[in-house]
SEMI-657900 format. One record per residue (C-alpha): residue number from 1; residue in three letters; chain; x, y, z. Coordinates in steps of 0.25 Angstrom, whole numbers, plus 5000, padded with zeros to 4 digits. Layout:
// SEMI-657900
+------+------+-------+------+-------+------+
: resi : resn : chain : east : north :   up :
+------+------+-------+------+-------+------+
:  NUM :  ALA :     A :    X :     Y :    Z :
...
+------+------+-------+------+-------+------+
END
This chain:
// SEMI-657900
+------+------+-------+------+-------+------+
: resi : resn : chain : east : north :   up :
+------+------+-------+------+-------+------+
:    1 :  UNK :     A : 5267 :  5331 : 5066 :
:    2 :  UNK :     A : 5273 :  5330 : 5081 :
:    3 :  UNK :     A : 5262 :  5325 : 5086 :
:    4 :  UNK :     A : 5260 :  5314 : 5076 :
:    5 :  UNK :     A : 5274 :  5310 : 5078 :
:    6 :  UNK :     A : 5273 :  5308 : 5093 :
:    7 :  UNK :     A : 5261 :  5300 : 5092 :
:    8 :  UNK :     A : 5267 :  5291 : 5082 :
:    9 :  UNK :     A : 5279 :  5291 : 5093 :
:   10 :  UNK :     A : 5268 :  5286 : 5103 :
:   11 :  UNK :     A : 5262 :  5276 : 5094 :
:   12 :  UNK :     A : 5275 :  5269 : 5090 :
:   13 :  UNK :     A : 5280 :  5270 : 5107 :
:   14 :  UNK :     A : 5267 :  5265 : 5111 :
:   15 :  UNK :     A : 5267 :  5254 : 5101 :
:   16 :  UNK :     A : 5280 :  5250 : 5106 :
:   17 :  UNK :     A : 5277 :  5249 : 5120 :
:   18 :  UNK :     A : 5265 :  5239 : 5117 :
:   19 :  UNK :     A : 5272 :  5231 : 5107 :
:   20 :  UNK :     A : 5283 :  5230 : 5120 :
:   21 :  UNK :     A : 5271 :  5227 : 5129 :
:   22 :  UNK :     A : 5266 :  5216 : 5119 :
:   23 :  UNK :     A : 5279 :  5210 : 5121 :
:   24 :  UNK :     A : 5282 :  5210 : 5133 :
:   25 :  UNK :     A : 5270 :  5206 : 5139 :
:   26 :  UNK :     A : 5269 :  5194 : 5126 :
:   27 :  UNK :     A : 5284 :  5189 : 5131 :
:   28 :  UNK :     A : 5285 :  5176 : 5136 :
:   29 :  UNK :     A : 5294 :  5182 : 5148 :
:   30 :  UNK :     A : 5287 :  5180 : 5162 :
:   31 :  UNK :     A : 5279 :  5190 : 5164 :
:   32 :  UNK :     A : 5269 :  5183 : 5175 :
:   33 :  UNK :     A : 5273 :  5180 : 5188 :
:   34 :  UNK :     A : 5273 :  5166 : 5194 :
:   35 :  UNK :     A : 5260 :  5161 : 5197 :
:   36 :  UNK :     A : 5258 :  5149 : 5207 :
:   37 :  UNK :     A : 5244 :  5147 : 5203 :
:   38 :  UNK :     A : 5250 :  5144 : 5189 :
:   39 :  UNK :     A : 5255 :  5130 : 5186 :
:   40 :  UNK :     A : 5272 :  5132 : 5184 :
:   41 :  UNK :     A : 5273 :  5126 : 5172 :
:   42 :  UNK :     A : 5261 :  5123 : 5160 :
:   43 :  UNK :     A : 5263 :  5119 : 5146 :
:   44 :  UNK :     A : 5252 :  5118 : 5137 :
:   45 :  UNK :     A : 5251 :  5117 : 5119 :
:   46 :  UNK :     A : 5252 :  5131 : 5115 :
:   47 :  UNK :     A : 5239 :  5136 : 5108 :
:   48 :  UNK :     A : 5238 :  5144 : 5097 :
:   49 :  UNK :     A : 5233 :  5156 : 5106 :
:   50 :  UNK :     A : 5245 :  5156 : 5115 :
:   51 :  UNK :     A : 5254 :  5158 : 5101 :
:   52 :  UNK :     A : 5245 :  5165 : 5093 :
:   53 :  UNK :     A : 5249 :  5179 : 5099 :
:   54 :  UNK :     A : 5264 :  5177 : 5092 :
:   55 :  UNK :     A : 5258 :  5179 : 5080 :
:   56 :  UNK :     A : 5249 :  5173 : 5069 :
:   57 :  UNK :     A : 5260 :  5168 : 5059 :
:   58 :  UNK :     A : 5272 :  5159 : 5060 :
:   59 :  UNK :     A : 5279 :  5172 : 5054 :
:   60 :  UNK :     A : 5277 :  5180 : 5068 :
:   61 :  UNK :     A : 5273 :  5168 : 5078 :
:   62 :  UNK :     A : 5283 :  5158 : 5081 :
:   63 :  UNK :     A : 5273 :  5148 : 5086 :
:   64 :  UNK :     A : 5269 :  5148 : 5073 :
:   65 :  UNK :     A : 5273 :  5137 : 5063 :
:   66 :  UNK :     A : 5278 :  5140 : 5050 :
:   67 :  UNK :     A : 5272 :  5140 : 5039 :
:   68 :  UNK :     A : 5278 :  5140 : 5026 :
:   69 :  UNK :     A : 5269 :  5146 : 5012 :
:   70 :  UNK :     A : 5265 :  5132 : 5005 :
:   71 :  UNK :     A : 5273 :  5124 : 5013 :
:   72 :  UNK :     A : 5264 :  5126 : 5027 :
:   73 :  UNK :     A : 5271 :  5124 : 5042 :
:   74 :  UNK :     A : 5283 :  5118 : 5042 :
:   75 :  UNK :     A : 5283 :  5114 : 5056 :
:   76 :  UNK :     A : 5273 :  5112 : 5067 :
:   77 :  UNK :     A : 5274 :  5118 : 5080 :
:   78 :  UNK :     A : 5268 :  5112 : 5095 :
:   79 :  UNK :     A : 5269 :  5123 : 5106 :
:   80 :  UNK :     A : 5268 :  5121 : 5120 :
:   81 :  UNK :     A : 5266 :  5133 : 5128 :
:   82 :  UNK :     A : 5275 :  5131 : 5143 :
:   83 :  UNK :     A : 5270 :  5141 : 5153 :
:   84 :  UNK :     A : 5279 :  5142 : 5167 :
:   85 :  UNK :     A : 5276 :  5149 : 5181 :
:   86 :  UNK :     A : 5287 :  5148 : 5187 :
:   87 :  UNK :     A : 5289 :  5154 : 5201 :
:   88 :  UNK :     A : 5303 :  5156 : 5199 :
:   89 :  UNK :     A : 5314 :  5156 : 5192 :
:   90 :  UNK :     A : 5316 :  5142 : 5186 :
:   91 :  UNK :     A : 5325 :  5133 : 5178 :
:   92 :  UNK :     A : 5315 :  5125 : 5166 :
:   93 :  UNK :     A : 5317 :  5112 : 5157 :
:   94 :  UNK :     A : 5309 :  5109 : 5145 :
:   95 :  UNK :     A : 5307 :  5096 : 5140 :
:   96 :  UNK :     A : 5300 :  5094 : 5126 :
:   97 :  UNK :     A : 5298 :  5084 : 5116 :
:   98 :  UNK :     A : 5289 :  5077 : 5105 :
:   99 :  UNK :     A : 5286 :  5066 : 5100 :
:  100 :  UNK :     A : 5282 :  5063 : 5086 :
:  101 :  UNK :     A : 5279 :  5050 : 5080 :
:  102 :  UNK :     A : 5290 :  5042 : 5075 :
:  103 :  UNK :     A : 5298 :  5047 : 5063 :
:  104 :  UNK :     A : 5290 :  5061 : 5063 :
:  105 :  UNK :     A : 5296 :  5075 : 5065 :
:  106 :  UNK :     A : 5295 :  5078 : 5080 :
:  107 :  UNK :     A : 5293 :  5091 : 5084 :
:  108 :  UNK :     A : 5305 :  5098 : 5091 :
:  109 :  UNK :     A : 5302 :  5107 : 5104 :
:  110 :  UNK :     A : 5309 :  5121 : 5102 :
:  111 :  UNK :     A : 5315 :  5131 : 5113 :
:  112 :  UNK :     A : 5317 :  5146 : 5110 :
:  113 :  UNK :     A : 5330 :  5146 : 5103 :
:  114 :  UNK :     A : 5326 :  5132 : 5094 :
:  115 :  UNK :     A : 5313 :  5140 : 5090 :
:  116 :  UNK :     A : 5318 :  5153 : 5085 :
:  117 :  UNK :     A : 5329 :  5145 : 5077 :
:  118 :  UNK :     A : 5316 :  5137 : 5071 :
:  119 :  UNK :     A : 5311 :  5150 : 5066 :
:  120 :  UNK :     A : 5325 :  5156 : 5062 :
:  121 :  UNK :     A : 5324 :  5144 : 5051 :
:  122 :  UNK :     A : 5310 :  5143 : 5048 :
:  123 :  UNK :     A : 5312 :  5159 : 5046 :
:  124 :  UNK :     A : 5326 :  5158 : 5040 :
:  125 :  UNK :     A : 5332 :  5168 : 5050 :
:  126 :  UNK :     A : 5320 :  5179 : 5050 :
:  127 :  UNK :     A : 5314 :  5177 : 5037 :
:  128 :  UNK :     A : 5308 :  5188 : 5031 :
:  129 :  UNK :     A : 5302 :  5195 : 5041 :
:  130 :  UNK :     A : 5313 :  5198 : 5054 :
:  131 :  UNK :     A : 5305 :  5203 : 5063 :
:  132 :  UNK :     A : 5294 :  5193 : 5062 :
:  133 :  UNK :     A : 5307 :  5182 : 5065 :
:  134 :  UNK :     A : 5311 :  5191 : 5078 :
:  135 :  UNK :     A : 5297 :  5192 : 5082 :
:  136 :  UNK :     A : 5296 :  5176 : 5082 :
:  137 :  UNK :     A : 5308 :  5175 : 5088 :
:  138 :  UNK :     A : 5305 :  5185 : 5101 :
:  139 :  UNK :     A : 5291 :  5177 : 5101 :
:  140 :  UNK :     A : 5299 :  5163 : 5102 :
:  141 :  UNK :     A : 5310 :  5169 : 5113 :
:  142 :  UNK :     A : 5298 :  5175 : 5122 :
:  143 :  UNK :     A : 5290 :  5164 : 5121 :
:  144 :  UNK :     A : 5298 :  5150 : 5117 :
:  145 :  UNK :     A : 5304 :  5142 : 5130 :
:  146 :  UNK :     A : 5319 :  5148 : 5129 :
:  147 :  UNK :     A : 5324 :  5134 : 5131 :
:  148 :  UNK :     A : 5323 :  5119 : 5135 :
:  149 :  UNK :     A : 5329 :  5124 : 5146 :
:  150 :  UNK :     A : 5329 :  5139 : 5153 :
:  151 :  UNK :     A : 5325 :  5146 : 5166 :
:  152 :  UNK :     A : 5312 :  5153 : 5169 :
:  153 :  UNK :     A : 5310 :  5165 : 5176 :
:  154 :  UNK :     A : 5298 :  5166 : 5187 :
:  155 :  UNK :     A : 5284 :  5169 : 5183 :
:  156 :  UNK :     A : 5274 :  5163 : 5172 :
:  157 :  UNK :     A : 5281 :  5162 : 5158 :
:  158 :  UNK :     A : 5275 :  5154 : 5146 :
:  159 :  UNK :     A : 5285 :  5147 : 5135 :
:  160 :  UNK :     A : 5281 :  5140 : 5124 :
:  161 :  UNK :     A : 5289 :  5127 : 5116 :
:  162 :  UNK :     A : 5287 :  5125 : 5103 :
:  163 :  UNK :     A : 5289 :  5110 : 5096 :
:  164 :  UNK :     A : 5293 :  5110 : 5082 :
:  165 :  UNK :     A : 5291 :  5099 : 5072 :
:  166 :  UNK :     A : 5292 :  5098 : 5056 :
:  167 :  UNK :     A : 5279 :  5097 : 5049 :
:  168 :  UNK :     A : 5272 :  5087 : 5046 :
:  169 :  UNK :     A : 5272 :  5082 : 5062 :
:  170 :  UNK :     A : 5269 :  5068 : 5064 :
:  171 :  UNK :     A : 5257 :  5067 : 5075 :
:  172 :  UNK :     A : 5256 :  5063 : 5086 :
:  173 :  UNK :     A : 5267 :  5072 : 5093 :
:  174 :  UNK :     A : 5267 :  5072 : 5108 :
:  175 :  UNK :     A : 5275 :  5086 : 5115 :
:  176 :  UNK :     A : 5279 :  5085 : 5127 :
:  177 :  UNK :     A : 5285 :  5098 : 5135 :
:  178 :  UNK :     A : 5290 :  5095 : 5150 :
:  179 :  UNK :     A : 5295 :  5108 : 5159 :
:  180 :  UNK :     A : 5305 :  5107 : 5169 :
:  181 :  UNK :     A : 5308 :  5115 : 5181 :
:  182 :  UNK :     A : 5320 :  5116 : 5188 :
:  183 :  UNK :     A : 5312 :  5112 : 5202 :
:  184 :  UNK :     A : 5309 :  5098 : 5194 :
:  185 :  UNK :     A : 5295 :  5101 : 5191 :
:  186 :  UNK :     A : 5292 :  5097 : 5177 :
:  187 :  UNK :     A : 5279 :  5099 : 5168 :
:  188 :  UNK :     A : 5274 :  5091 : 5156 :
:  189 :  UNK :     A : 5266 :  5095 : 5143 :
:  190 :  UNK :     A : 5263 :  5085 : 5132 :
:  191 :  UNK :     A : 5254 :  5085 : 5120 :
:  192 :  UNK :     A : 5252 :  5076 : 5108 :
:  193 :  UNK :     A : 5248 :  5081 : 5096 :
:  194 :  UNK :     A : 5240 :  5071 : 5086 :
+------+------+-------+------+-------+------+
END
C-alpha cells in the first residue's frame, strides 16, 4: 500500500516538473542569447506550423479563429510572426496597418492586452470551460507583442501580431508591419492577400 502510494507521489511530481519544463522552455521569454550571425530583427507571415503547437482548436489556441456551430468563423485572422536579436537592452516601436478595399471591414492589428479583451468577448468572460480561457490567455501573454510600444531585453525573443478583421473580408488586403529601434534602425514586412 505504501509503496503504491509513493509511486503515485513520483508520478504526479514527475509529471509536474515536465509540464514546468514544457512551459518554460515553450515561453516566449528569451531564452537564447544574442546572435550576431542572426539578422536583429525578421518578420515573416506566420504558418500554421509555428501556431499549431498552441493547440488544435480555437477553444485552447488563440491563434485560432473562432468558429461558432452553424454560424462558422466570425472573424479572420492574419499573423505575422516578429523575431528579434537584439544584442542589448532596447527600446522598440511597432507600426501596423491594413488596407482593405474601399467601404470593407479593415482588419485591425492587436497587441497583448487588445487580444485577450477580444477573447474575454468572444468567450464571454471564460465561457464554459475556465481553464481553457486561462490557458489561452497565458499563451497570448508569453507569445503576443506586449505593446505597440515596450522594451526588449538582450538575446533572440519571437513575438507575434495578430490582425483582426470581421468576416466576410473584402480582398485585396495589404499588411504592413514596420519595427523600430530606438538606435533609428527600422524594418519592414508587407504582404497582400488576394
Amino acid at each position: 500500500m505504501n509503496f503504491a502510494r509513493e509511486t503515485m507521489k513520483r508520478a504526479v511530481l514527475c509529471g509536474l516538473g515536465g509540464i514546468l519544463l514544457v512551459l518554460f522552455l515553450g515561453s516566449c521569454a528569451t531564452s537564447r542569447p544574442y546572435d550576431a550571425n542572426m539578422p536583429v530583427v525578421s518578420m515573416s507571415h506566420a504558418q500554421e506550423s509555428d501556431l499549431s503547437k498552441y493547440g488544435a482548436t480555437f477553444a485552447e489556441n488563440p491563434f485560432k479563429e473562432p468558429n461558432i456551430v452553424f454560424i462558422g468563423k466570425l472573424y479572420e485572422f492574419y499573423i505575422v510572426k516578429i523575431s528579434l536579436n537584439l544584442e542589448q537592452k532596447t527600446k522598440i516601436r511597432i507600426e501596423a496597418s491594413a488596407k482593405a478595399p474601399p467601404e470593407a471591414s479593415t482588419p485591425v492589428p492587436y497587441n497583448q492586452e487588445d487580444f485577450i479583451h477580444f477573447w474575454d468577448v468572444v468567450s464571454n468572460q471564460g465561457g464554459p470551460n475556465p481553464a481553457q480561457h486561462e490557458r489561452r490567455k497565458r499563451i497570448i501573454e508569453d507569445t503576443v507583442i506586449p505593446d505597440f510600444e515596450f522594451t526588449q531585453k538582450p538575446g533572440q525573443a519571437t513575438y507575434y501580431l495578430v490582425f483582426v478583421g470581421k468576416r466576410p473580408i473584402k480582398r485585396p488586403i495589404s499588411y504592413e508591419v514596420m519595427v523600430v529601434l530606438e538606435n533609428g534602425e527600422s524594418f519592414l514586412f508587407s504582404d497582400t492577400v488576394e
